[in-house]
Every structure is written in C-alpha cells, then in structure tokens.
DOMI-52390 format. One record per residue (C-alpha): residue number from 1; x, y, z. Coordinates in nm, 2 decimals, decimal comma. Layout:
<sites>
mardren | X | Y | Z
NUM | X | Y | Z
...
</sites>
This chain:
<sites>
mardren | X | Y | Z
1 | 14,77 | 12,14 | 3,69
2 | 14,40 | 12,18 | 3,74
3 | 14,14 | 12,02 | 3,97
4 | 13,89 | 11,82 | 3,82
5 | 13,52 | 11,99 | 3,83
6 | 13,23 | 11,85 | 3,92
7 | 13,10 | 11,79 | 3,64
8 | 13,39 | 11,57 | 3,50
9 | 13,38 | 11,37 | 3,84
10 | 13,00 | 11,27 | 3,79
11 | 13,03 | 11,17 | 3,46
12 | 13,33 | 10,92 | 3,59
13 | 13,11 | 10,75 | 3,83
14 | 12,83 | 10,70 | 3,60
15 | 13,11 | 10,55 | 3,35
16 | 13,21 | 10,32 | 3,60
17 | 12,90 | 10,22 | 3,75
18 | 12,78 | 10,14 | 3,38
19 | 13,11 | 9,89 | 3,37
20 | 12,99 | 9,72 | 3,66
21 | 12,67 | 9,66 | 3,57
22 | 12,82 | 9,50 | 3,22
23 | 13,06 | 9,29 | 3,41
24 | 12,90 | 9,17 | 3,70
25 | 12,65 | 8,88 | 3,66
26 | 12,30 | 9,01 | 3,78
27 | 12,21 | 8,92 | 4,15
28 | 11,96 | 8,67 | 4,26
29 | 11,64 | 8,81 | 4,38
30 | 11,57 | 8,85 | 4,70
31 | 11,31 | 8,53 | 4,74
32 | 11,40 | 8,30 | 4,48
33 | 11,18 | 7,99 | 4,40
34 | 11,34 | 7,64 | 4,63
35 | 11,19 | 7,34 | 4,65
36 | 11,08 | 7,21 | 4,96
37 | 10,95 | 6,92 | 5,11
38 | 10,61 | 6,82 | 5,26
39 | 10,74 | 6,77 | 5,60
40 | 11,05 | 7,08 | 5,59
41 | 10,73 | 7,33 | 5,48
42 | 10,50 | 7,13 | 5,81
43 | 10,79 | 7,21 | 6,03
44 | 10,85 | 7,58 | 5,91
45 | 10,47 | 7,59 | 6,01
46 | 10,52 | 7,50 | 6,32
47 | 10,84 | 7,78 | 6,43
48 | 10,66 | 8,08 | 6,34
49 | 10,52 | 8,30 | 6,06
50 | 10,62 | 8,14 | 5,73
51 | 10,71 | 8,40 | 5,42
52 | 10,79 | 8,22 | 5,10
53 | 10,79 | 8,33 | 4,75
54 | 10,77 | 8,09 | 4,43
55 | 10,83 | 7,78 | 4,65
56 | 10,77 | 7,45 | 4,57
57 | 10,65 | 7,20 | 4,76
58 | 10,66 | 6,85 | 4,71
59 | 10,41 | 6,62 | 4,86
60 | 10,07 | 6,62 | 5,03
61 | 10,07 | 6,87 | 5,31
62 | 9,87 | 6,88 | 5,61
63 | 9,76 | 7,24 | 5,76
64 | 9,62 | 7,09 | 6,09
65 | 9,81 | 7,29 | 6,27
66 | 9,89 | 7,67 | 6,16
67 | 9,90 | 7,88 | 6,48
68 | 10,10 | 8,14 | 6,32
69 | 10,09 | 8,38 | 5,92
70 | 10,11 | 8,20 | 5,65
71 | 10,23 | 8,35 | 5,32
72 | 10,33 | 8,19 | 5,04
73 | 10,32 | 8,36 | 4,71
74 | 10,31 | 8,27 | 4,36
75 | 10,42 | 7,91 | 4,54
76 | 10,35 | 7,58 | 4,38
77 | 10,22 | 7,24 | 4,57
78 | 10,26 | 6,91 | 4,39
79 | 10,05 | 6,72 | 4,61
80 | 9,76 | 6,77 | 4,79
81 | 9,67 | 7,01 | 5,08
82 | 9,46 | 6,91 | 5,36
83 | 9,33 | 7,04 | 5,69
84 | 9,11 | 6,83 | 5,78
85 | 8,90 | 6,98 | 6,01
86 | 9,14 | 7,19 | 6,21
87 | 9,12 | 7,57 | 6,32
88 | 9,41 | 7,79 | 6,17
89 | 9,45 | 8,11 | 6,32
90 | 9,69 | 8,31 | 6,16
91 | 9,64 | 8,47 | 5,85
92 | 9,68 | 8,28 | 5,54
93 | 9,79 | 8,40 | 5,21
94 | 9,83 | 8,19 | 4,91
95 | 9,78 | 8,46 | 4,58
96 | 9,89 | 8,35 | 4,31
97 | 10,00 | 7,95 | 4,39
98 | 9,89 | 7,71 | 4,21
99 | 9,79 | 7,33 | 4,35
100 | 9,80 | 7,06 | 4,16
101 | 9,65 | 6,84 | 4,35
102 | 9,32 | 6,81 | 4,61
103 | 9,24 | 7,11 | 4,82
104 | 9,06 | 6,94 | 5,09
105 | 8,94 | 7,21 | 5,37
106 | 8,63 | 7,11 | 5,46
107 | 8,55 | 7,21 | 5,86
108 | 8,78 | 7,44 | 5,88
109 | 8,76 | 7,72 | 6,05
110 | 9,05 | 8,02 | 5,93
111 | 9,02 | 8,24 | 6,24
112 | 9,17 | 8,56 | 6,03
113 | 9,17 | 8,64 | 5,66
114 | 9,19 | 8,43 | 5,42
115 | 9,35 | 8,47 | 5,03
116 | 9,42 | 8,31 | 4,69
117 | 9,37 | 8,55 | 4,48
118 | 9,49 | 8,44 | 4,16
119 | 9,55 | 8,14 | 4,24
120 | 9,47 | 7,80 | 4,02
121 | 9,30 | 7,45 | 4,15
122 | 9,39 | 7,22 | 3,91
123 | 9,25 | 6,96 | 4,10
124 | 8,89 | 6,93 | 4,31
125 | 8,90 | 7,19 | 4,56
126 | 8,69 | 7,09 | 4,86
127 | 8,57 | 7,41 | 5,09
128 | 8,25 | 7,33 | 5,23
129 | 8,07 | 6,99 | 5,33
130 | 7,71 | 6,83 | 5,25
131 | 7,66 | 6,75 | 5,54
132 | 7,39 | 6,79 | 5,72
133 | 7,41 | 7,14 | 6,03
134 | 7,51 | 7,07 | 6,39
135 | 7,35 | 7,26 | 6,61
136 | 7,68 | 7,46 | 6,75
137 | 7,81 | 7,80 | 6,68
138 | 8,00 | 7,81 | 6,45
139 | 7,86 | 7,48 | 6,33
140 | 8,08 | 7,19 | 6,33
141 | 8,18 | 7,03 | 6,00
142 | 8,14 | 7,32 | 5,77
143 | 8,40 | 7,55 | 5,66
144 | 8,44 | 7,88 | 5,77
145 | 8,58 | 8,20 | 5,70
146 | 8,59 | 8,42 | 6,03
147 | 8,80 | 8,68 | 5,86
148 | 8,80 | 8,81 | 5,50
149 | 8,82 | 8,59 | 5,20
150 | 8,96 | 8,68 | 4,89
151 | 8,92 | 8,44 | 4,59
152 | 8,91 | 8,70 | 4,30
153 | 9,08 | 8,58 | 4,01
154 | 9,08 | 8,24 | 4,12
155 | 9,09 | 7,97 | 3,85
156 | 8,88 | 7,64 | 3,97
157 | 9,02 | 7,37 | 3,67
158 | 8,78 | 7,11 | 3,82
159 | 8,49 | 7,09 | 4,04
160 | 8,45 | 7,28 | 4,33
161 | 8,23 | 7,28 | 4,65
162 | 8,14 | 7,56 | 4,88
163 | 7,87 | 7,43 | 5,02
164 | 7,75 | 7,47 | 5,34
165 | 8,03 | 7,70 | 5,42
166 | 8,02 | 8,05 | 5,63
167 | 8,17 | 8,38 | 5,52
168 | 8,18 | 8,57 | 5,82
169 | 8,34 | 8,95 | 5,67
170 | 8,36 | 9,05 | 5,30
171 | 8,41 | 8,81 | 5,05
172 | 8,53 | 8,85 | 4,70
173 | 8,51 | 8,59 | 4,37
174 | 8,55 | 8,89 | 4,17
175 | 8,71 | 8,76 | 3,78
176 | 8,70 | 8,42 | 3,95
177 | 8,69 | 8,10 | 3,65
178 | 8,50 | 7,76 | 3,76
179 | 8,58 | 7,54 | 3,44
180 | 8,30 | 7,30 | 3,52
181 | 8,09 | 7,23 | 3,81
182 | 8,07 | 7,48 | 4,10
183 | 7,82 | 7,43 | 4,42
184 | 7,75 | 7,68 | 4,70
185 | 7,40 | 7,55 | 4,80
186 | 7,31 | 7,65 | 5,20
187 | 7,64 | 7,85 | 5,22
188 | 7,60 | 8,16 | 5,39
189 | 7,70 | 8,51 | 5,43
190 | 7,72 | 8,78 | 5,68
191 | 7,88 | 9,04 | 5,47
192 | 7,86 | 9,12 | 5,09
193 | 7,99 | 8,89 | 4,83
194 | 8,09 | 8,98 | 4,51
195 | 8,10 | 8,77 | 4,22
196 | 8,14 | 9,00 | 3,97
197 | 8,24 | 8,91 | 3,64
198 | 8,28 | 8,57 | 3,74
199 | 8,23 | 8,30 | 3,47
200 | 8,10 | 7,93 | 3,51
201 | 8,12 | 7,71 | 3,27
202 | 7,96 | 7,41 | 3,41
203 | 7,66 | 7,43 | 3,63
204 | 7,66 | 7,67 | 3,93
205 | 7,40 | 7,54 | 4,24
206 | 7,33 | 7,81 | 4,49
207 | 6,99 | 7,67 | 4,63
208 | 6,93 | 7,81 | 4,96
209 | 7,23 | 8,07 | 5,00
210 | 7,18 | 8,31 | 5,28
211 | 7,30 | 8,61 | 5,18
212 | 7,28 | 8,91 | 5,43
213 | 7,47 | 9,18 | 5,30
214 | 7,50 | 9,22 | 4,93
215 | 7,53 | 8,99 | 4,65
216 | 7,65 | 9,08 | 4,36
217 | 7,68 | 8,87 | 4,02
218 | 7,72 | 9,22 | 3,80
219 | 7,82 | 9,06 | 3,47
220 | 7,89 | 8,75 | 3,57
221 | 7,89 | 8,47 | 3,29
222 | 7,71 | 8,14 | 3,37
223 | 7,71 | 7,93 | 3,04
224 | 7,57 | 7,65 | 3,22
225 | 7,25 | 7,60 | 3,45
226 | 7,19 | 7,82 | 3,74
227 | 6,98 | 7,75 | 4,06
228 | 6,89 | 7,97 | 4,30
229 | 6,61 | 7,84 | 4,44
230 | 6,51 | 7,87 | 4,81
231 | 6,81 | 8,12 | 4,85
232 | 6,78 | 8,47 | 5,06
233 | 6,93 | 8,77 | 4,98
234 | 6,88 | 9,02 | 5,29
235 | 7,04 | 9,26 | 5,07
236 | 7,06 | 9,39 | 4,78
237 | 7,09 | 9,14 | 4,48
238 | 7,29 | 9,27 | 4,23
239 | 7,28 | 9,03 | 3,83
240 | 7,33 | 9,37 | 3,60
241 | 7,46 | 9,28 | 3,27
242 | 7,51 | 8,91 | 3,40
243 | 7,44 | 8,66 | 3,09
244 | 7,26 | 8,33 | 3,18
245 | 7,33 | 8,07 | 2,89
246 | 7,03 | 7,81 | 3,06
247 | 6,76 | 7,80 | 3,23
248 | 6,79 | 7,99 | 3,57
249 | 6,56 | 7,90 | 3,82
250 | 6,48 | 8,16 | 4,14
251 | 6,21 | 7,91 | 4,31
252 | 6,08 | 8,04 | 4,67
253 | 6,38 | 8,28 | 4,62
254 | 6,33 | 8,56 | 4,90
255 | 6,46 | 8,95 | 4,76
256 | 6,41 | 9,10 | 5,07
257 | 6,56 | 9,44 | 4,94
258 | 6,49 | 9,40 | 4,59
259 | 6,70 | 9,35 | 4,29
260 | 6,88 | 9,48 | 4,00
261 | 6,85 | 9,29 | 3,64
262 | 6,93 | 9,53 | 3,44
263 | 7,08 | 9,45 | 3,08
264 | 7,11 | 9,10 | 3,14
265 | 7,10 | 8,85 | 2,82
266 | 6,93 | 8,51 | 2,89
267 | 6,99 | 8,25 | 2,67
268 | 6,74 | 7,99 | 2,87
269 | 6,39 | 8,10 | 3,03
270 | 6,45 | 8,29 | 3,42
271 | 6,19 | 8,09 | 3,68
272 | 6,09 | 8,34 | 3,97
273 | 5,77 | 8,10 | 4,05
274 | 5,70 | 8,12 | 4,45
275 | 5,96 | 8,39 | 4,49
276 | 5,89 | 8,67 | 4,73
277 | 5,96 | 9,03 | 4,61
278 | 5,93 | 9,27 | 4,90
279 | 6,13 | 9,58 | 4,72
280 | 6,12 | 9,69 | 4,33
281 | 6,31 | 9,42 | 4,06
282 | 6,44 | 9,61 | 3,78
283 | 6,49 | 9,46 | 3,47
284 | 6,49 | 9,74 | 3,25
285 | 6,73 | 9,67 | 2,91
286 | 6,73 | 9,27 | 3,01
287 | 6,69 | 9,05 | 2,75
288 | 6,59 | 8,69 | 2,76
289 | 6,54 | 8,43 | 2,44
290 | 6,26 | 8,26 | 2,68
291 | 5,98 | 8,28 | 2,92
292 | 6,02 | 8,48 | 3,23
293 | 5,81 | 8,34 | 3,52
294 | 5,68 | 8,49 | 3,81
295 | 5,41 | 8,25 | 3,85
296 | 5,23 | 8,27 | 4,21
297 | 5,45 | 8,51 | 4,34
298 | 5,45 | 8,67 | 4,66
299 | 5,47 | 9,03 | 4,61
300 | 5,47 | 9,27 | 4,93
301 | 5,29 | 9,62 | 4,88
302 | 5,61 | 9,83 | 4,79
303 | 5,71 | 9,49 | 4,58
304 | 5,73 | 9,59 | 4,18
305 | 5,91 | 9,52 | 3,88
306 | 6,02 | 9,66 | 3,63
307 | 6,08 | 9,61 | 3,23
308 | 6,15 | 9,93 | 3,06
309 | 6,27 | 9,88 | 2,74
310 | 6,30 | 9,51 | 2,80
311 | 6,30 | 9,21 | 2,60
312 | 6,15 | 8,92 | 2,68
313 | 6,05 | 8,62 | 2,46
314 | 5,77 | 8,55 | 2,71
315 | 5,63 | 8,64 | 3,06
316 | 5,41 | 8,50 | 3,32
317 | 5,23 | 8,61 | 3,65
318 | 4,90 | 8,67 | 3,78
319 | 4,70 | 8,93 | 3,62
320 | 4,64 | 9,07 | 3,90
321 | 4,96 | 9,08 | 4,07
322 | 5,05 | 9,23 | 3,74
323 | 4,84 | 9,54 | 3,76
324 | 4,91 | 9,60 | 4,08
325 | 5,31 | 9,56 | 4,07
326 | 5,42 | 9,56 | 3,75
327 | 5,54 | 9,85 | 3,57
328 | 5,26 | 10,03 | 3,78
329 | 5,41 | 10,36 | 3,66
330 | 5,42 | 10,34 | 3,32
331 | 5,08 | 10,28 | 3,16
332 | 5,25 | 10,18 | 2,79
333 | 5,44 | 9,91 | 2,94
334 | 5,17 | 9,77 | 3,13
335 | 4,96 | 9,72 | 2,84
336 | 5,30 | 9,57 | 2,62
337 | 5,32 | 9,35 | 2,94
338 | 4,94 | 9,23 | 2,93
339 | 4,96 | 9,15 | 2,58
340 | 5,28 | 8,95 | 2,63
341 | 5,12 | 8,78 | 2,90
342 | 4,83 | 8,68 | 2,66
343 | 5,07 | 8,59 | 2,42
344 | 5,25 | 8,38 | 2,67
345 | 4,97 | 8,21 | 2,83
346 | 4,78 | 8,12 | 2,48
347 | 5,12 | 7,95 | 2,36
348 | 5,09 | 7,72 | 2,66
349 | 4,72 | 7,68 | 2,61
350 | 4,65 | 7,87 | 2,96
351 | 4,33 | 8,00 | 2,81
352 | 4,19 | 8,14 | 3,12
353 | 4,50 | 8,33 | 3,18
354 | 4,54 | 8,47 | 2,83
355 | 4,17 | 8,57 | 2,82
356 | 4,19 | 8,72 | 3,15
357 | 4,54 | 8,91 | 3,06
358 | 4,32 | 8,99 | 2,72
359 | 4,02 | 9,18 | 2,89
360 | 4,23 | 9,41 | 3,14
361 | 4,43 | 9,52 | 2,87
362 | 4,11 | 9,64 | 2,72
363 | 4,00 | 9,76 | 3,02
364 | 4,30 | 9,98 | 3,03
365 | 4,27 | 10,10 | 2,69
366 | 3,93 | 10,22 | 2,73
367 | 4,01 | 10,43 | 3,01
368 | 4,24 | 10,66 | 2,76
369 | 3,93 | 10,65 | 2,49
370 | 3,76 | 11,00 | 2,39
371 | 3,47 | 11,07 | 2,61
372 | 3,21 | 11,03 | 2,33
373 | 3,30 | 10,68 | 2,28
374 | 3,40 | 10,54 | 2,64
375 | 3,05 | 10,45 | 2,71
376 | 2,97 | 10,24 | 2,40
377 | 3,29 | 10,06 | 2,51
378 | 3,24 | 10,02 | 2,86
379 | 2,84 | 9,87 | 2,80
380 | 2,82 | 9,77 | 2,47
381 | 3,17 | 9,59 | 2,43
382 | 3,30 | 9,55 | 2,81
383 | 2,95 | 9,41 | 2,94
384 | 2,79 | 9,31 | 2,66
385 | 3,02 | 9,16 | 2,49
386 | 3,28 | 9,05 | 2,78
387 | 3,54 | 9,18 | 2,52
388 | 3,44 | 8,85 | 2,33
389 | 3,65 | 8,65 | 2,59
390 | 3,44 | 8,64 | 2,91
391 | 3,13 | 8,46 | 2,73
392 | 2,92 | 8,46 | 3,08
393 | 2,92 | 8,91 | 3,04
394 | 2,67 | 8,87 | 2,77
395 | 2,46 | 8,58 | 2,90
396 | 2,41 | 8,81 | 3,23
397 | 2,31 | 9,04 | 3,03
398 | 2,09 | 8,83 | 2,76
399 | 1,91 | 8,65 | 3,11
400 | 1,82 | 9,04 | 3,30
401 | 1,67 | 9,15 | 2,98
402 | 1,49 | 8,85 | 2,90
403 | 1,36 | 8,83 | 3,23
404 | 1,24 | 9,22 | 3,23
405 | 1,05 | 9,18 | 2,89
406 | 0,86 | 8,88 | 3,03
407 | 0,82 | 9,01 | 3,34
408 | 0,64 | 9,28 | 3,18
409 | 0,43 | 9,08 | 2,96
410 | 0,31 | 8,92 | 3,24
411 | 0,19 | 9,20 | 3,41
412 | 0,03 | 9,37 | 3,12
413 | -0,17 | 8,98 | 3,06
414 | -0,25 | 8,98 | 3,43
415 | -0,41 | 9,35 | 3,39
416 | -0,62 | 9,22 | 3,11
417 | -0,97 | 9,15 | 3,09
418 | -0,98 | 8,75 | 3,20
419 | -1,23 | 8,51 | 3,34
420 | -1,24 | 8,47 | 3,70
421 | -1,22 | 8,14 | 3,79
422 | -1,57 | 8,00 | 3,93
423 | -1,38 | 7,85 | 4,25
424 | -1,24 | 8,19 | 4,32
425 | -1,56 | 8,39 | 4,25
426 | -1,72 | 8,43 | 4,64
427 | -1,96 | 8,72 | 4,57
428 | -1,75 | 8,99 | 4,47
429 | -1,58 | 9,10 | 4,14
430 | -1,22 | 9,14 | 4,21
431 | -1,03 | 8,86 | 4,41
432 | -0,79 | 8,98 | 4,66
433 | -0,42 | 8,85 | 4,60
434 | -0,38 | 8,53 | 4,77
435 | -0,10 | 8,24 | 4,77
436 | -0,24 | 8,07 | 4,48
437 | -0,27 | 8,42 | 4,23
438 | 0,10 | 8,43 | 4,33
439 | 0,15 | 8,07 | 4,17
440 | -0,06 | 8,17 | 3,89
441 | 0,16 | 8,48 | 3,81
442 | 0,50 | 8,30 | 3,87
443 | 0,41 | 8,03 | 3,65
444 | 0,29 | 8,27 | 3,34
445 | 0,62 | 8,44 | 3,42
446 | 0,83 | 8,13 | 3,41
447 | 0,66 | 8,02 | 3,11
448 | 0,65 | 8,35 | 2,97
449 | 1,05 | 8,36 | 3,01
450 | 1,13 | 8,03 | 2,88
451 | 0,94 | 8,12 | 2,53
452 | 1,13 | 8,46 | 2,51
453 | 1,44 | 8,30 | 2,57
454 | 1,37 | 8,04 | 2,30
455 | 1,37 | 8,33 | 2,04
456 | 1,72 | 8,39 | 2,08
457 | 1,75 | 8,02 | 1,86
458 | 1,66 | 8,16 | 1,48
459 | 1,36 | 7,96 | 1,40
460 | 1,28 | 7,88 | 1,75
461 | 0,98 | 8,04 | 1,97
462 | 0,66 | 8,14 | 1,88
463 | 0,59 | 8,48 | 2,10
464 | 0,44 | 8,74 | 1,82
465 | 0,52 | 9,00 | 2,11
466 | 0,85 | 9,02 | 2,08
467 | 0,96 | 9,35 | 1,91
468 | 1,23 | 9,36 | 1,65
469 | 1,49 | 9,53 | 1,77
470 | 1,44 | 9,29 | 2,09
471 | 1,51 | 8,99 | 1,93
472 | 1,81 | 9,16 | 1,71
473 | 1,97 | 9,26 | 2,07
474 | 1,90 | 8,88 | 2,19
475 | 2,03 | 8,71 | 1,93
476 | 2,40 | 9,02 | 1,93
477 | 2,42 | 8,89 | 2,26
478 | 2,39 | 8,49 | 2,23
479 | 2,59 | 8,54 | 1,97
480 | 2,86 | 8,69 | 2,15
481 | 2,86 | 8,46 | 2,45
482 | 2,94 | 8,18 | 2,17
483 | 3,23 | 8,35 | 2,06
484 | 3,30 | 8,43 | 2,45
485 | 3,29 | 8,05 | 2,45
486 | 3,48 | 7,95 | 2,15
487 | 3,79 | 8,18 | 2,30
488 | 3,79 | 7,95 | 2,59
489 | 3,86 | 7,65 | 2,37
490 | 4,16 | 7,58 | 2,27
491 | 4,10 | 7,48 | 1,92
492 | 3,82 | 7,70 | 1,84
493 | 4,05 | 7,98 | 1,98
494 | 4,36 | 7,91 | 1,73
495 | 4,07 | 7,92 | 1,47
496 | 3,92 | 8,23 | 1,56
497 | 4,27 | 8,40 | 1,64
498 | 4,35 | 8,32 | 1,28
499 | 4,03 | 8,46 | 1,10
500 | 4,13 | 8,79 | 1,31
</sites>
C-alpha cells in the first residue's frame, strides 16, 4: 500500500477547512456594538483607559472627569455630552460617532489630542464661549485644544460655535460639512489650520480669528455669508479655488504674509476696505460676479496684488495705491485695472475717483506713444486739456497765457509816447520809477488782463490787439476746462459718456 504524497494531503486540509467554514456560523467580531448606559460608560471612565467600538450609549453623559484615553469609535450617544468646564487629560478619540444630542464643551481644556473625525453633530455642538477673555493663561471659560484637533470630515447638522476657543498644535476641518450656521469669531490659533474643502451652508463668522500659522480655506464652499473682518493671519492665508456664494467681507483684516486667491469664484462682492496687505495677494484666475474692494487700504512697501487673467465685475482702491501696488509688473494689466476702476467708480457716481483712475491711465498710455507724437500728448492733451477730465489743467494754462499777452501789452503801452502828468513833471523829461508809476502799471495790467480774458466769451471783449490765433487757443482752452467740468458732474458726465 502506498503513502499518501504531499500533494494529496494539502488538498485534504483545504477540503476540510472549506467544510468548516460552510458549517460553522461566522464568529462575532472582535468589538461588537453594546449598549451602555450613561452612568456604566461614567464609571468605565473613571477605572482607566476606555476602548469601545460601535457602542451605544444611552443618556446624557458628563466628561468632567476623564483622567485617562478615551476611544470610542464609530460609537453612538443618545443624549447629550457635557463637560462643563473640566480639564480632560487623556487623549480623546471619537472618529466616526455620531451624537444625537447637545455637545456642550465649552471651557474645556483637552490636555492631549483631540478627534472626531468623521463624526456627525446632529444636535448644537457647543466648543467655544462668547464670553468675554479673562485675563489667565490659558484663559478661563474658553475651550481649548492643548494637543492636536482633528475635526476633518466632521458633519455639523445644526449650529455650531467655536468661538473664542484656542487651538494650541495643528488643527484640521479638512471635508468638514456645517449644514447651517457656523461661528469662530476671536478663536485663535498657534499652529496651521486647515479647512480645506470644507463647505458651509449657512453663514460662517470668523471676525477677529488669530491665526499664526497657516490658514487654509483651499476650495472651501461657503454658500452663505462670510466675515472676516478684524481677523489676523500671521501666516500664510490660503482661499485658492474657494467659492464664496455672498458677500465676503475682509474689514481691517491683517495678511501679514500675504495671501493666495487664486481661481476663486465669488458669487457676492469681496470687501478688503481697511485691510493691511504687507506681502503680495494673488488673485490671478479668480473670478467674482461683483465689486472687489480694497478701499483705504493699508499696503506696506513689498505689499501687492495681483490679477492676472482675473475676472472681476468691479474693483476699487486708491489710484494711487494702485500704481504703486497693483499688478506693478505687468503694465497691460495695470491699465485693464485703471479702466475697471473708472468703470467701477462712475457706476457708483465716484466722479473724482473715476476721473482720477481716467487720467493715469492716459498718463500710462502715453508713455508707450512713438516719440513724434508724445509731446503733443503730454502739452497739448495732458496739460492743456487735463485729458478732458481735470477741467482746472486748462484754466492754469488759459490764466499764464492770458496774463503773459497783457503783461506784454502793458509794457509795450508804457514804452509809448504819453503825456507826462503835470504833477509829475519837476523840471526834467523822464520821471524816475516811483511807488505811484508802480500803481499806474499794475492797474493797466490788471485792466489789461481782465479785457483779454473777457475774449475768451465769443462776443465778449473789445481789445483789437488780440491776434487770431490767440484768441482761437483761448477759447480751445475754455472750452476744454468746460468739458473738464461737465465730466465732474454726474449728469452731464452720463451725457457726454454717451455722445462718445
């Protein structure tokens, strides 16, 4: 009788093993979901690091006092969870659980990391306070996160409130979903955040965030208003590709190291009024349906922005914070920008601005004229005409060459044979100049003036002196500084833009 080979025996074992696994029923995992009280889950809290998986626990439960790890995975709490101002030390991690009812942790302070990623708020989740700082370190009343906080993929069903609260190390919102109101005004953060391709649906407030590391919104979604103002960012601030469905507003917003807006699509107008811009803003690619402001900001000398190939349905800042810091590289731009900013500041009837934003943009174009016609351009239509929008550039001019021509007249009338007055005459035949022969000749002057100037009025004047061409160069200038002047109204303006 022959042995049985090796290969016969393996293929028994595998046929026998494969009857097993049919007849057996399958075992149980290792962690399977149990419910659990409020007060059995407090007391496992209280004997040493708790490991749970797909637990459910029924009732509100108190985290007041968590000296050692928590983790609780994919778990599930009926009630509410509260900590109520307490310090937890150990570790906590929740990914993946869902709560059903109120998160309270305002003033706490989680001494080590910190996680829910994944995890749903179906109620209000409460992490930060409004009220107002204590002075202690850390400060008393607000939340804190001393360790790392991870709340990427995080689903917020109702409102939720950060404010005021401190993120010590790295903290992540990355893919996080706020399904209505969010807050993080005057929280603050030592490390980066990230918020990338976060979405919120209902308004998100983070006036006067500190932010010293990096923040980054890099296409994040916010459908609903946005406010940023008074916040910091001591780092870079990164909104690439974010979308903005309102208005946005960046008011006394410091960007210490610049920012990066590249590709975004606004829906609503972006307010940057007051902000302070000490490193460049790029917002090459972006795209908004409204105004971008920049109204009286505070740019420092390596402080510029940038809008290559952007978008925008209207811009505002100085003029000259414009040429100085705008697009400063790219001379094509800079003139697209002037002419939006003319466009801009006419549609809100900021005449001043628009004619201001109108005559550096011709300023800049006649620097790139042909040689043989840059002079006519720079005296004939920069100064003498004012570029048709600075109406006092002509009358300068009109008044100096009024004034020469009479001044001349006068002196060729005072050469002139003339009757010596009889109180003058003391014995010789020419006077010597005295204080009243200065009167004299001011006075022909100033009446010699005042008729020349009258000949700029057709059918005014009656000085037979004047030469042609004089008077045709008068009356091209008066008639000039009138237009000058119509451009500065707002009605004669929209008349006169549409005859052009």
């Amino acid at each position: 009788m022959h042995g049985i080979g090796p290969a016969a025996a393996l293929a028994g074992v595998a046929v026998a093993a494969l009857a097993a696994y049919l007849v057996l029923p399958p075992r149980a995992p290792a962690e399977s979901s149990r419910p659990l009280t409020a007060a059995s889950f407090e007391a496992l809290l209280g004997s040493g690091p708790v490991q749970l998986t797909r637990a459910h626990i029924v009732g509100d439960v108190s985290l007041e006092a968590v000296p050692y790890a928590l983790r609780c995975i994919d778990c599930v709490f009926e009630g509410g969870v509260v900590a109520g101002g307490s310090k937890v030390r150990g570790p906590v991690d929740l990914a993946g659980s869902t709560f059903e009812g109120i998160v309270d942790f305002r003033g706490v302070r989680f001494g080590r990391a910190f996680d829910v990623e994944g995890a749903t708020f179906r109620a209000p989740a409460l992490f930060g306070s409004p009220a107002k700082p204590v002075l202690s370190d850390p400060p008393r009343g607000h939340t804190e996160f001393a360790g790392t906080a991870d709340f990427s993929l995080a689903t917020f069903a109702q409102a939720a409130t950060f404010e005021r609260a401190w993120f010590d190390e790295r903290t992540d919102f990355t893919f996080a979903r706020f399904g209505t109101d969010v807050v993080f005004s005057y929280a603050s953060a030592s490390e980066a955040i990230a918020f990338d391709r976060a979405a919120f649906a209902g308004s998100a407030e983070f006036a006067g965030v500190s932010f010293d590391g990096p923040g980054s919104f890099k296409g994040a979604e916010l459908h609903g208003p946005a406010d940023f103002s008074l916040a910091n960012f001591g780092d870079d601030a990164i909104f690439d590709y974010a979308h903005f469905g309102r208005d946005t507003a960046f008011l006394y917003t410091s960007f210490d190291a610049g920012g990066s807006f590249i590709g975004i699509d606004a829906a609503g107008g972006l307010d940057f009024t007051h902000s302070k811009i000490a490193e460049t803003m790029d917002f090459d690619n972006a795209r908004s349906a409204r105004t971008v402001s920049f109204a009286d900001a505070e740019f420092d000398p390596s402080g510029t922005l940038t809008f290559n190939d952007a978008s925008l349905g209207g811009l505002l800042v100085g003029v000259q914070a414009l040429l100085r810091h705008v697009d400063p590289q790219v001379l094509g731009n800079r003139k697209q920008d002037l002419s939006l900013l003319d466009a801009t500041a006419r549609a809100r009837n900021d005449l001043g601005l628009a004619n201001d934003a109108h005559y550096n943009r011709e300023v800049l174009h006649s620097g790139h004229m042909r040689w043989y016609w840059r002079p006519f351009n720079v005296v004939g239509y920069r100064y003498g005409a004012g570029y048709f929008v600075r109406p006092f550039n002509p009358l300068v001019i009109l008044g100096v060459l009024v004034g020469v021509f009479a001044l001349w007249r006068t002196y060729k009338r005072r050469r002139g044979p003339r009757q010596l007055d009889l109180d003058d005459a003391r014995g010789h035949a020419e006077a010597r100049p005295t204080a009243r022969s200065a009167r004299r000749f001011a006075s022909a002057f100033a009446a010699e003036y005042g008729k020349t100037f009258l000949t700029v009025i057709p059918g005014k004047g009656s000085n037979t002196e004047t030469y042609g061409a004089e008077l045709v160069l008068y009356r091209l200038l008066g008639a000039c500084a009138l237009v000058g002047f119509a451009n500065s109204n707002p009605t004669l303006r929209q008349m006169f833009d549409a005859l052009r």
